[in-house]
FILOKOL-267584 format. One line per field, with one value per residue (C-alpha): chain; x, y, z; residue in three letters. Coordinates in pm, 1 decimal, decimal comma. Layout:
N
chaine = A | ...
xx = X | ...
yy = Y | ...
zz = Z | ...
residu = ALA | ...
! end
This chain:
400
chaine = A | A | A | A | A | A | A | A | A | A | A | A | A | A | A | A | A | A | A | A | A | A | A | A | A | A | A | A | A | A | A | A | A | A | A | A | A | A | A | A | A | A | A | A | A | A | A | A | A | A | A | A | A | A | A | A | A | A | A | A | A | A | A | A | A | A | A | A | A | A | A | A | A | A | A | A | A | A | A | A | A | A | A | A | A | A | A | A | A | A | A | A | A | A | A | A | A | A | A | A | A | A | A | A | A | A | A | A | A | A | A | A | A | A | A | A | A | A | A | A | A | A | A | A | A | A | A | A | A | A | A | A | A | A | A | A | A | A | A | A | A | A | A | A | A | A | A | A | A | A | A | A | A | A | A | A | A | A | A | A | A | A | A | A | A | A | A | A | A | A | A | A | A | A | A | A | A | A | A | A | A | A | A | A | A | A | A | A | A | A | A | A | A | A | A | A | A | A | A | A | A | A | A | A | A | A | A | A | A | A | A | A | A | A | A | A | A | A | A | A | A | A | A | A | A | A | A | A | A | A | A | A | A | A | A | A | A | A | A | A | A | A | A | A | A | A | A | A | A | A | A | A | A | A | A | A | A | A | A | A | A | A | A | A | A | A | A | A | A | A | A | A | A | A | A | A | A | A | A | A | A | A | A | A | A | A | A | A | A | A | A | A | A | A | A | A | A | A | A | A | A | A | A | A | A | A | A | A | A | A | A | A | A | A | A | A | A | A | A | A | A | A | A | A | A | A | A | A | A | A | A | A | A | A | A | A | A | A | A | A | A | A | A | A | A | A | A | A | A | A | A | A | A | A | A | A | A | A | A | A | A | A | A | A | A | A | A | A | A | A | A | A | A | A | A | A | A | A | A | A | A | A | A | A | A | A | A | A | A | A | A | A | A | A | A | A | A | A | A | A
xx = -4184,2 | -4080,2 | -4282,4 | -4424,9 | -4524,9 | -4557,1 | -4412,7 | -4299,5 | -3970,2 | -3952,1 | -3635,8 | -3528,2 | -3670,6 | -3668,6 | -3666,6 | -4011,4 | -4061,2 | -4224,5 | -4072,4 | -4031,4 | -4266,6 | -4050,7 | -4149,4 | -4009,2 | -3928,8 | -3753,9 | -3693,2 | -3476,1 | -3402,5 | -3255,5 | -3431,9 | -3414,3 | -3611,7 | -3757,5 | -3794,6 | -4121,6 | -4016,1 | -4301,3 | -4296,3 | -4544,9 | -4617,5 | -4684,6 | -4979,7 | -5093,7 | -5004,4 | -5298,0 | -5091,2 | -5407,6 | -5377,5 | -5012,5 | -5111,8 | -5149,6 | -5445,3 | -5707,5 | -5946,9 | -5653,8 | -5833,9 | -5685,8 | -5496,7 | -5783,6 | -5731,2 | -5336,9 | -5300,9 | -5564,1 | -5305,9 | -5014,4 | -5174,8 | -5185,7 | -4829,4 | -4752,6 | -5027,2 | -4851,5 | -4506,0 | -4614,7 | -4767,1 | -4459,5 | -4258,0 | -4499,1 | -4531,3 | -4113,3 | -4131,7 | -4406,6 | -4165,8 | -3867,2 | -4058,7 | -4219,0 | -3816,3 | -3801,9 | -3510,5 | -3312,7 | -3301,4 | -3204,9 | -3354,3 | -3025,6 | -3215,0 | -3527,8 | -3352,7 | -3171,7 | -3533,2 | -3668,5 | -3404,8 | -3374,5 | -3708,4 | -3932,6 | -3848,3 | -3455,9 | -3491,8 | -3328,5 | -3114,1 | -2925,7 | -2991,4 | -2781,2 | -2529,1 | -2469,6 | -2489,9 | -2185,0 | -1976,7 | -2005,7 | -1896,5 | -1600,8 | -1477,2 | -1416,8 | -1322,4 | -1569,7 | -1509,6 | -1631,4 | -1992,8 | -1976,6 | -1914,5 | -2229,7 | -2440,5 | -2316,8 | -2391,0 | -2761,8 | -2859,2 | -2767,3 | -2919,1 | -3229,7 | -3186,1 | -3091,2 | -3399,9 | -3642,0 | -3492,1 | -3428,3 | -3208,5 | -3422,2 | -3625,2 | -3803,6 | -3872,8 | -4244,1 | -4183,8 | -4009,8 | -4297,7 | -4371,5 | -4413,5 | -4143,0 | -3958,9 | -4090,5 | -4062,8 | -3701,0 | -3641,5 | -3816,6 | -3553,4 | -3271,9 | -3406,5 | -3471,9 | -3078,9 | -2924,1 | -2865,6 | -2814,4 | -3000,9 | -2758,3 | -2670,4 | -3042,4 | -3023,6 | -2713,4 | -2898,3 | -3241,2 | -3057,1 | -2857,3 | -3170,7 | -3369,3 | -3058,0 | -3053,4 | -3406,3 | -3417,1 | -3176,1 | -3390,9 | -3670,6 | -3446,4 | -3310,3 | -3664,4 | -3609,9 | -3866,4 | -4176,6 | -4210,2 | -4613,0 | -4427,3 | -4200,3 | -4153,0 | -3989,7 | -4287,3 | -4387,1 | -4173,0 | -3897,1 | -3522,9 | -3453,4 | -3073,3 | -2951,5 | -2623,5 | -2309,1 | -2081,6 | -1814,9 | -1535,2 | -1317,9 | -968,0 | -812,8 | -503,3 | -301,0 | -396,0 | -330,7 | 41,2 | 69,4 | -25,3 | 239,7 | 478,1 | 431,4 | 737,8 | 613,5 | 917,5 | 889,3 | 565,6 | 566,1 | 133,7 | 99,1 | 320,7 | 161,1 | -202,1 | 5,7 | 167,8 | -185,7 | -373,1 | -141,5 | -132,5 | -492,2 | -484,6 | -224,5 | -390,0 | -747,6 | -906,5 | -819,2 | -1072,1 | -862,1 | -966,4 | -824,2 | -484,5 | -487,3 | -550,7 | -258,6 | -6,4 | 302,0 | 214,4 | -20,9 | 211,9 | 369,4 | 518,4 | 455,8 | 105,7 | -97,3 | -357,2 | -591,0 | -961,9 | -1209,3 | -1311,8 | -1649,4 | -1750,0 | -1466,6 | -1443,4 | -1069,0 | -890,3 | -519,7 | -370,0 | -18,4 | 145,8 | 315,5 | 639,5 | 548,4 | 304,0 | 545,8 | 806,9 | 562,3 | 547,9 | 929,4 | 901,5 | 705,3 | 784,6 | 1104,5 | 873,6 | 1035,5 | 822,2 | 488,1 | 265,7 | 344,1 | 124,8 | 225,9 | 187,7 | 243,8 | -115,8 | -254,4 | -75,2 | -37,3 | -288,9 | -442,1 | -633,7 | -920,7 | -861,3 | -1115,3 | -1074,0 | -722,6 | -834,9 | -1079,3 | -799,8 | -590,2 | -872,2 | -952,0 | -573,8 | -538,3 | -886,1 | -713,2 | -398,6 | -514,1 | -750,0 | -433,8 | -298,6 | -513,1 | -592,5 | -190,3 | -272,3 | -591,1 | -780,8 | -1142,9 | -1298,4 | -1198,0 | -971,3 | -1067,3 | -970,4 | -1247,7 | -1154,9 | -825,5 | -1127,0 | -1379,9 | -1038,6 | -910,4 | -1258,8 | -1315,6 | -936,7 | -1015,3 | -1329,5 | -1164,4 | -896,4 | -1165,7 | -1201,2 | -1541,2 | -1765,3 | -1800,3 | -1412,0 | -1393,5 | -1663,3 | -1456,0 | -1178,1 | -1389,4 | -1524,3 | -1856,1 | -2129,5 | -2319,0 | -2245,8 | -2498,8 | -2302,6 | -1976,7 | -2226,8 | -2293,2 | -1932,6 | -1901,9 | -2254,0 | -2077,1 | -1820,5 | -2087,2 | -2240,2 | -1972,4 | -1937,2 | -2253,8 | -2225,9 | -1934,6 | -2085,9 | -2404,7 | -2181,1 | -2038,4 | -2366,0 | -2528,6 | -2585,3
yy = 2629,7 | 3013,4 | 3277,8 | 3602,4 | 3900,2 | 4242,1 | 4502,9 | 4870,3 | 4851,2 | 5106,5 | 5037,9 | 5331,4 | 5658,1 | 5903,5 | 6254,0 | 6323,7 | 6049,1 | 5768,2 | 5422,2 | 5179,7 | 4920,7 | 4560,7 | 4180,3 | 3994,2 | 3674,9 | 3385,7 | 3069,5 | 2815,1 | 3102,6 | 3330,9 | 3676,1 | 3835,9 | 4181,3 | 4307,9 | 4649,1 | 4837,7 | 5174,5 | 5250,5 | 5420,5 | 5557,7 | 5712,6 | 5459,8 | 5551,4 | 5527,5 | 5145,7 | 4868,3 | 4596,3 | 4378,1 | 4400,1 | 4364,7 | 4671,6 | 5050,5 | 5201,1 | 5255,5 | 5424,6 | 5738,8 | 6007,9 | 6211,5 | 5882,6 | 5620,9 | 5564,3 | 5634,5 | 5371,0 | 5133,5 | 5108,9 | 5081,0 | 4769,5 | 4628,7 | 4630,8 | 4521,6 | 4209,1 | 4161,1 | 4122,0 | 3877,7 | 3649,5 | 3677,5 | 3543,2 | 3300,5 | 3158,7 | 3108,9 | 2919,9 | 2694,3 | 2657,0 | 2599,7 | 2346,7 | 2110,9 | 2069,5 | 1863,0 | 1971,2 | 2261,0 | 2591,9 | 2925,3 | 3245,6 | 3332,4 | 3096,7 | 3297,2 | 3607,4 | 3515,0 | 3414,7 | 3680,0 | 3965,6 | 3781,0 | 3896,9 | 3688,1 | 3940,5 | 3889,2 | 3511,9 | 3272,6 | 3547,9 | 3568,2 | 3200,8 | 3094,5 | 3399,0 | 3231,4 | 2882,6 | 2963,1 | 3134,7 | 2799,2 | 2643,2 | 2815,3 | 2862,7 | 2510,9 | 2480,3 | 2323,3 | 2551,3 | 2357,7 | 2337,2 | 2697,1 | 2775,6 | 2551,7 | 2742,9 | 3128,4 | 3014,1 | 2861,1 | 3126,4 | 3416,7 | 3304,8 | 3280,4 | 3633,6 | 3762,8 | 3583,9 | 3723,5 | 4088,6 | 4176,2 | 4154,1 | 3993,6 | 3710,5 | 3502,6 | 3108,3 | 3177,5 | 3333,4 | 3017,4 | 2841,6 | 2562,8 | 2824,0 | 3008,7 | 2725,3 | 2621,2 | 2980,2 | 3000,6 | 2668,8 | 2763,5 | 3086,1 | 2923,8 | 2692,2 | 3007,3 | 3117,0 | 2810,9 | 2635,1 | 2263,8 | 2029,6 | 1908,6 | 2256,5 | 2331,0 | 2009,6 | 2156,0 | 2454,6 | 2333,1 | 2047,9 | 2330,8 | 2530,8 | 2217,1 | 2141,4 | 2462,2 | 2474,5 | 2119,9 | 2250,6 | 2548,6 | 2349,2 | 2081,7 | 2409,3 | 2615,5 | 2899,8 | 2746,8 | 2561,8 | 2202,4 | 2300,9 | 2556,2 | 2331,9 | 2393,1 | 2065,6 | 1820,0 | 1788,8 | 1907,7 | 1650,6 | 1760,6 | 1660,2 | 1540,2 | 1342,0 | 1091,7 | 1323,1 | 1245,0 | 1026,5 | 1156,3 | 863,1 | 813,5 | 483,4 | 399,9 | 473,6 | 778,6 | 820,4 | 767,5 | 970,1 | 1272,7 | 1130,3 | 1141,6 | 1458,1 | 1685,7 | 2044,9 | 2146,4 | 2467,3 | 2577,0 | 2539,2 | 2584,7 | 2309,0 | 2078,7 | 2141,3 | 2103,0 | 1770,2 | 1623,3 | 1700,0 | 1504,0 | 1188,1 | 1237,7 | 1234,5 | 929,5 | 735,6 | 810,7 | 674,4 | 1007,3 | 1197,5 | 1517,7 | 1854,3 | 2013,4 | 1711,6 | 1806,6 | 2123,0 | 2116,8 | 1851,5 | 1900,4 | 1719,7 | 1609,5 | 1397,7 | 1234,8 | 935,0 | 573,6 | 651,6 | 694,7 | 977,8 | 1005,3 | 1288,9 | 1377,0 | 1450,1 | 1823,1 | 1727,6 | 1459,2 | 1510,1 | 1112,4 | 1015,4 | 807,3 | 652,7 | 548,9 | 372,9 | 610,3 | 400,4 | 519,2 | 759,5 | 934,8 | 969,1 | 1100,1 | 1370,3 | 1453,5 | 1515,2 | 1705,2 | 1963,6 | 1944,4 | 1869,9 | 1728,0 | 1854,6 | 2116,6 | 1933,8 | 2214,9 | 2331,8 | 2250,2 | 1940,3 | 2174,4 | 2488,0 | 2560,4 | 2749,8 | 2981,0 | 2950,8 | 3216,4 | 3380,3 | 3630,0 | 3535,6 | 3131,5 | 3082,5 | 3310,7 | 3184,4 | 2845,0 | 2927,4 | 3121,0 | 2830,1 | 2556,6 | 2815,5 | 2781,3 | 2461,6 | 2358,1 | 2619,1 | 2500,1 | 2136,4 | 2196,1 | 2311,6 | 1985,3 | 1787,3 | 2032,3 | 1958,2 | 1562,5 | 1610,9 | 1418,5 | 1287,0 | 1484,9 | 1786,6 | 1731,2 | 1833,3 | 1713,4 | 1475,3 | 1274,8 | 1136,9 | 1020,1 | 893,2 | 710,3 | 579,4 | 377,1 | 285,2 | 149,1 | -26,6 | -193,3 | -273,2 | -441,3 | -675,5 | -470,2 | -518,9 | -254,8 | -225,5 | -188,7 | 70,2 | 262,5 | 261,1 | 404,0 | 682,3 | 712,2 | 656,4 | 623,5 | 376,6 | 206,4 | 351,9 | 656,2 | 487,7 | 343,2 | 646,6 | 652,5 | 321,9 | 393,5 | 445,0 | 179,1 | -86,9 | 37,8 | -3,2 | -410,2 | -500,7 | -315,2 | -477,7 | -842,5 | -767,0 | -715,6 | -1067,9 | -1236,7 | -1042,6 | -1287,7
zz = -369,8 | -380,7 | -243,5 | -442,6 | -274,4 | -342,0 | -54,7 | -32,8 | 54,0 | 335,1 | 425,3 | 151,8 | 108,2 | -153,4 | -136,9 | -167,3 | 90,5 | -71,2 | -101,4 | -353,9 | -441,7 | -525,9 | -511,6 | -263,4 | -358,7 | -101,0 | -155,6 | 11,4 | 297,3 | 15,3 | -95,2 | -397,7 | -439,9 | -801,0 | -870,5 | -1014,7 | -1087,9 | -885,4 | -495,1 | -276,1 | 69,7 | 311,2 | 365,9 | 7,0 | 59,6 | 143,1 | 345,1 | 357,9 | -9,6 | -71,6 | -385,8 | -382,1 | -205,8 | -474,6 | -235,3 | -175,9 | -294,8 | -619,9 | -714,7 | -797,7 | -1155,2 | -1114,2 | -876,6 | -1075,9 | -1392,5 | -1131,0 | -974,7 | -1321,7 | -1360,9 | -1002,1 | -1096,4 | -1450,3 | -1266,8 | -1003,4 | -1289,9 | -1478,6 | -1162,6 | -1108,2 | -1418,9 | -1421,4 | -1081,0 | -1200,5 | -1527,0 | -1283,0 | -1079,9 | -1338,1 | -1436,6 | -1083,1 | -999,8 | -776,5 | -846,4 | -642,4 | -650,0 | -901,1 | -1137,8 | -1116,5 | -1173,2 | -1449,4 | -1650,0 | -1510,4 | -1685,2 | -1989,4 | -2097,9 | -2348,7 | -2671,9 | -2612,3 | -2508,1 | -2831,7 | -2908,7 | -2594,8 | -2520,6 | -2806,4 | -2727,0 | -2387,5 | -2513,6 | -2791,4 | -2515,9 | -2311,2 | -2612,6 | -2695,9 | -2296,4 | -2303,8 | -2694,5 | -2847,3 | -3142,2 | -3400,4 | -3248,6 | -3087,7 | -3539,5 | -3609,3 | -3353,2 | -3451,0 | -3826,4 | -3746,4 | -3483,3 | -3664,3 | -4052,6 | -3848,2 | -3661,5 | -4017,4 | -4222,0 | -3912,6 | -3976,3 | -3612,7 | -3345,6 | -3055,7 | -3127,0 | -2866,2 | -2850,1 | -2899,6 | -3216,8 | -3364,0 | -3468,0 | -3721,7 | -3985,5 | -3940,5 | -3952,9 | -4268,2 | -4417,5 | -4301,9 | -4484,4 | -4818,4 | -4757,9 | -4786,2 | -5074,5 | -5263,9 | -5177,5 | -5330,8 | -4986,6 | -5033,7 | -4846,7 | -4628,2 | -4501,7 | -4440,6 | -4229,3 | -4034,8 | -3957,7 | -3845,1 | -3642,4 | -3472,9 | -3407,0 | -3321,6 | -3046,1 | -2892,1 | -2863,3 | -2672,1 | -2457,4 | -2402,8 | -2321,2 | -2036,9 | -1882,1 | -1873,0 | -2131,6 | -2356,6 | -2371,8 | -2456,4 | -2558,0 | -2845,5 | -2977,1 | -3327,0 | -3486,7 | -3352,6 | -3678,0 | -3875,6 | -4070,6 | -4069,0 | -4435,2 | -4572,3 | -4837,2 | -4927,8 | -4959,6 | -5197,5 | -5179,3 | -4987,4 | -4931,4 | -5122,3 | -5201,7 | -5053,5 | -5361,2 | -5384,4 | -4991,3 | -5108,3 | -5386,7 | -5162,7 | -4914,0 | -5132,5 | -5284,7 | -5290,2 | -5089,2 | -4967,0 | -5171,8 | -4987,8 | -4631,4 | -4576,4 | -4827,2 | -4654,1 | -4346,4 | -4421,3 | -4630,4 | -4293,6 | -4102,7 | -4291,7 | -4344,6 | -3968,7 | -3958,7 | -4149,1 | -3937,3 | -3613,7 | -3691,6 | -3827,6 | -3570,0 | -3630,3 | -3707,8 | -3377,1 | -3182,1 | -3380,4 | -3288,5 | -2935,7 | -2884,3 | -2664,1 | -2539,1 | -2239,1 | -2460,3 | -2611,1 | -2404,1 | -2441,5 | -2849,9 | -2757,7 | -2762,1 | -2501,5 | -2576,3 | -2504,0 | -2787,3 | -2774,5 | -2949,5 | -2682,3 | -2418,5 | -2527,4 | -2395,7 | -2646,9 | -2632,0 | -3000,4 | -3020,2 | -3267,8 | -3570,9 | -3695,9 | -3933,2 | -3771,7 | -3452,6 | -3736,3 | -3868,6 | -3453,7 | -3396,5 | -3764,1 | -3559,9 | -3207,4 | -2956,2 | -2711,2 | -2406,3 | -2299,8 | -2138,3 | -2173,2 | -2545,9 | -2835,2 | -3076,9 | -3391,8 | -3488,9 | -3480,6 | -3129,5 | -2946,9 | -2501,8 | -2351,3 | -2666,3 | -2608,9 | -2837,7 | -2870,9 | -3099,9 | -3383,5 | -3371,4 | -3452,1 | -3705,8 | -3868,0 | -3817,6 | -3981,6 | -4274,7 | -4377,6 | -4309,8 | -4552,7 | -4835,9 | -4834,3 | -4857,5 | -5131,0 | -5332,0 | -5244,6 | -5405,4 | -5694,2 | -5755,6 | -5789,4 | -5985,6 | -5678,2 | -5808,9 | -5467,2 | -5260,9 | -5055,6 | -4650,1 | -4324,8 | -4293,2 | -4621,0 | -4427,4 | -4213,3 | -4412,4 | -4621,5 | -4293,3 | -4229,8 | -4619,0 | -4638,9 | -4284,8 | -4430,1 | -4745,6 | -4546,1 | -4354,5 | -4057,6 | -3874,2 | -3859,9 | -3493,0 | -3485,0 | -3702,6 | -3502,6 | -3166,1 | -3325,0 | -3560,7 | -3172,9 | -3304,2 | -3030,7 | -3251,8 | -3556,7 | -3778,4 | -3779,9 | -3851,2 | -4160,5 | -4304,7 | -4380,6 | -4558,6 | -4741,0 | -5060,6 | -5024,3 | -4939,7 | -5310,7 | -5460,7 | -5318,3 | -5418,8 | -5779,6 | -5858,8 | -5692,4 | -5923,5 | -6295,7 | -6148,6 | -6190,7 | -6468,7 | -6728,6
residu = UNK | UNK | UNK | UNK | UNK | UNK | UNK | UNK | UNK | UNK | UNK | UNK | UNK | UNK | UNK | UNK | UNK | UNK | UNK | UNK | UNK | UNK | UNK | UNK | UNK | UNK | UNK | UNK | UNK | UNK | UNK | UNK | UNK | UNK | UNK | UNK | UNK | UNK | UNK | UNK | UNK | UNK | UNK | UNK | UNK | UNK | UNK | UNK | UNK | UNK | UNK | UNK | UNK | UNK | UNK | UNK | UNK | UNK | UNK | UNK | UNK | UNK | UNK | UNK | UNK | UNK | UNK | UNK | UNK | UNK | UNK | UNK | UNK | UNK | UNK | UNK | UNK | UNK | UNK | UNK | UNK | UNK | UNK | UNK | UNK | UNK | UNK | UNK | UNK | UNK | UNK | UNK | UNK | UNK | UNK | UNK | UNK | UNK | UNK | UNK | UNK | UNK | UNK | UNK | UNK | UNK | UNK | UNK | UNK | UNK | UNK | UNK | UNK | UNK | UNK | UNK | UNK | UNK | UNK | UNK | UNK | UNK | UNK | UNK | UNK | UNK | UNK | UNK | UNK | UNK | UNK | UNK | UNK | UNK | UNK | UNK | UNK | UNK | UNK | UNK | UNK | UNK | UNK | UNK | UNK | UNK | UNK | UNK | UNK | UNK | UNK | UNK | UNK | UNK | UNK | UNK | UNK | UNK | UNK | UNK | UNK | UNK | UNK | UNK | UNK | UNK | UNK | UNK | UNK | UNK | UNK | UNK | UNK | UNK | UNK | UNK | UNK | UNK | UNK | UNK | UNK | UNK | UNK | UNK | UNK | UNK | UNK | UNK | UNK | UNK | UNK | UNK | UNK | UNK | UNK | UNK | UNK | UNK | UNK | UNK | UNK | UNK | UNK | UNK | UNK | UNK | UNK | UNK | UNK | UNK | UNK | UNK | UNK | UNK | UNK | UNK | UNK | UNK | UNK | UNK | UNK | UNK | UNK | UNK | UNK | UNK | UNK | UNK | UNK | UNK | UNK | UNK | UNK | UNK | UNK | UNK | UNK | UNK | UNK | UNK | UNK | UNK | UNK | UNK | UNK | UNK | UNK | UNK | UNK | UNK | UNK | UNK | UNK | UNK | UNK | UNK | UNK | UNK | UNK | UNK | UNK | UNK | UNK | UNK | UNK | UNK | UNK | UNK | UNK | UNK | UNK | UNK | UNK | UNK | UNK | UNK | UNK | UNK | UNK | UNK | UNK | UNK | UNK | UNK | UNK | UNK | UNK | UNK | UNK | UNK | UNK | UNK | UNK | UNK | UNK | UNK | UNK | UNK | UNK | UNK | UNK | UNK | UNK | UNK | UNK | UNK | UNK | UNK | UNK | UNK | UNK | UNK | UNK | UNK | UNK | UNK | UNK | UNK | UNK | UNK | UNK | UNK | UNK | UNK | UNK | UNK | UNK | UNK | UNK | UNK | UNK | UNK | UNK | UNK | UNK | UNK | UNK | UNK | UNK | UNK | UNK | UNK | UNK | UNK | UNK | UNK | UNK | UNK | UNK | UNK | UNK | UNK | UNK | UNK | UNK | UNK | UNK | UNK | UNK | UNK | UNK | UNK | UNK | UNK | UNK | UNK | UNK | UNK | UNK | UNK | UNK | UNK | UNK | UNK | UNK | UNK | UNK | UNK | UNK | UNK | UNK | UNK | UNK | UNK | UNK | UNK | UNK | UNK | UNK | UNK | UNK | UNK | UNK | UNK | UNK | UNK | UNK | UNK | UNK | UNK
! end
C-alpha cells in the first residue's frame, strides 16, 4: 500500500529562506511529491510531527489553520489509495495523481471529456456522439460547467428525467440518455472515479418502449433499387449505401465508412466492427461487389472503399458525422420520392435484412450471428413486430 507523509521539502529554498511544505507519497519504489502552497523556516517545522510547529511563537493560530489544510490533503490522498486498493488491482503513483488533480467538483465532467476522446481516437464515433449528447444535456439541465459524481444522485436523476419529459423528449431518447449516463458512471465506478455507495440508478428503472416498425418488405427493397438517381449524385449514394447495407447482412453505416480495400479480398470483405471491434468476413454477392467497383478501383490497399473519409484528417470525427448527416438527408429524400410507409435510415436496410431473413425461414440464432448480435434477445427486438404480425394474421385464420 502507498505511503502518505507530510515533509518540507528542503531541498529548495526561497528567497526569504523557507521551504516548501509537499506530501510525499511512494509507492512501488516511485515518488510523487504534492504541493501545499505553504513553506516555512526549518525551524518552524516539528519533524516528530510531520506538521508546522504550533508552539513558534507569533505564528500559533497561523500555523493552526495551516495544519488543517496539510491534514485535509493527506485525507484526501488517503481516501484515493483506499479507493484504488479496494479495486484489487495495480496502480502507480501516476494513478494517484491523476484522481488526485481531477478534483471532486470537475470529476463527471472531465470523466466523460476523457472517456469521448478515447472513443473517438479509436473511432468509435457513433458511441463517442451518444456520450457528448447524454453528458452535456445533463451539464446543461444542472446549469454549470463542473459537476461531480456525488452530485448525480437519485433525484437528480429523476428531476433531469421529468426535464426532458417537460421538453417533448420521447421515451426512448430519455432511455438513450440515462443508459449513457448510467454507462459512464459504471465505468467510473470499475476505474475508481466514483463510488459504488453513490450510485444513482440502484433504484431507479431505465424506461423504453416498442419503436415503430422500421423494416421494409422486399418489394419495396427493389423498388428503391431500381430507382433511377442518376440526376442527383447524394441521392444515389445514400441509394447504393443502403442496398449495400442490405446485401452485406446490415452492415451498420460506420462499418461502411471505415472500409477500406485491403478489406476487401477473394469477394469477401473482412472487416472489424467499430462498435465491438467484433471481426466479421461476408462473401460479397454480385451486386453488392458491383456497387464496390462503382466506387472504388481497388488497387490501392490503404484507400477507403467509398467516397466517404478522407486519409489523415485532421479532425476524423466531425468528418464522419458530416459524412452520416448527409448520408441520413439524402436517404430520407429517397424514400420521400417512393412514398415509403416509414423513414427511411441506415438501420432500416438492417432491421429489413433480418425481417426478410425470418420471413424466408431463417432461424433466429442465424440471423443473430450475422446482425453480430451477442445474444438473441437483441436480434428479437428486431423481429418484435414481424412476429405480431404472424400471429395476427394466424389469429383472423381461426376467428370464427
Amino acid at each position: 500500500m502507498a505511503r502518505i507523509k507530510a515533509v518540507l521539502f528542503t531541498s529548495r529554498q526561497y528567497k526569504d529562506g523557507t521551504h516548501p511544505v509537499m506530501i510525499r507519497v511512494s509507492h512501488r519504489r516511485k515518488l510523487k511529491y504534492f504541493p501545499m502552497k505553504i513553506s516555512v523556516l526549518k525551524d518552524h517545522w516539528d519533524e516528530m510531527e510531520n506538521l508546522l510547529d504550533v508552539k513558534v511563537k507569533n505564528f500559533s493560530q497561523l500555523y493552526k489553520r495551516k495544519n488543517i489544510e496539510i491534514r485535509k490533503c493527506l485525507l484526501k490522498l488517503m481516501e484515493i489509495v483506499n479507493d484504488l486498493e479496494a479495486l484489487n488491482h495495480l496502480y502507480t503513483v501516476e494513478d494517484i495523481e491523476q484522481r488526485y488533480n481531477v478534483g471532486s467538483g470537475a470529476l463527471f465532467n472531465v470523466y466523460a471529456n476523457n472517456l469521448i476522446q478515447e472513443l473517438e481516437s479509436i473511432n468509435k464515433m457513433g458511441n463517442a456522439s451518444a456520450y457528448r449528447s447524454a453528458s452535456s444535456a445533463l451539464i446543461r439541465f444542472m446549469g454549470k460547467e463542473s459537476i461531480s459524481f456525488e452530485e448525480i444522485d437519485y433525484t437528480l436523476i429523476k428531476q433531469f428525467e421529468t426535464h426532458m419529459i417537460f421538453n417533448g423528449m420521447k421515451t426512448n431518447g430519455i432511455s438513450c440518455y440515462m443508459r449513457t449516463i448510467r454507462a459512464i458512471y459504471n465505468r467510473a465506478i470499475k476505474e475508481g472515479f466514483a463510488k459504488r455507495e453513490n450510485y444513482p440508478f440502484l433504484h431507479y428503472k431505465v424506461k423504453s418502449e416498442k419503436t415503430q416498425k422500421r423494416a421494409l418488405t422486399k418489394e419495396q427493397i427493389i423498388q428503391i433499387r431500381d430507382l433511377d438517381l442518376s440526376s442527383d449524385p447524394g441521392k444515389e449514394q445514400a441509394r447504393d449505401l443502403f442496398i449495400f447495407s442490405f446485401y452485406c447482412m446490415g452492415i451498420s453505416f460506420v462499418d461502411i465508412a471505415h472500409l477500406k480495400v485491403l478489406n476487401v479480398f477473394n469477394e469477401r470483405i473482412n472487416y472489424s466492427r467499430q462498435k465491438t471491434s467484433q471481426k466479421y468476413t461476408i462473401a460479397l454477392v454480385a451486386p453488392a461487389l458491383k456497387i464496390i467497383e462503382k466506387y472504388s478501383d481497388l488497387k490501392n490497399p490503404s484507400d477507403y472503399v467509398f467516397p466517404l473519409l478522407e486519409q489523415n484528417h485532421a479532425e476524423m470525427h466531425k468528418l464522419y458525422a458530416a459524412r452520416a448527416t448527409r448520408n441520413r438527408t439524402k436517404l430520407k429524400q429517397v424514400g420521400k420520392i417512393l412514398e415509403l410507409p416509414i423513414t427511411l435510415t441506415p438501420y432500416v436496410a438492417r432491421h429489413s435484412w433480418a425481417t426478410i431473413a425470418k420471413r424466408s425461414g431463417i432461424p433466429t440464432a442465424i440471423i443473430s450471428e450475422g446482425l453480430g448480435h451477442t445474444t438473441e434477445r437483441t436480434t428479437q427486438i428486431y423481429l418484435d413486430s414481424f412476429e405480431n404480425e404472424v400471429l395476427d394474421a394466424a389469429n383472423r385464420l381461426i376467428t370464427l
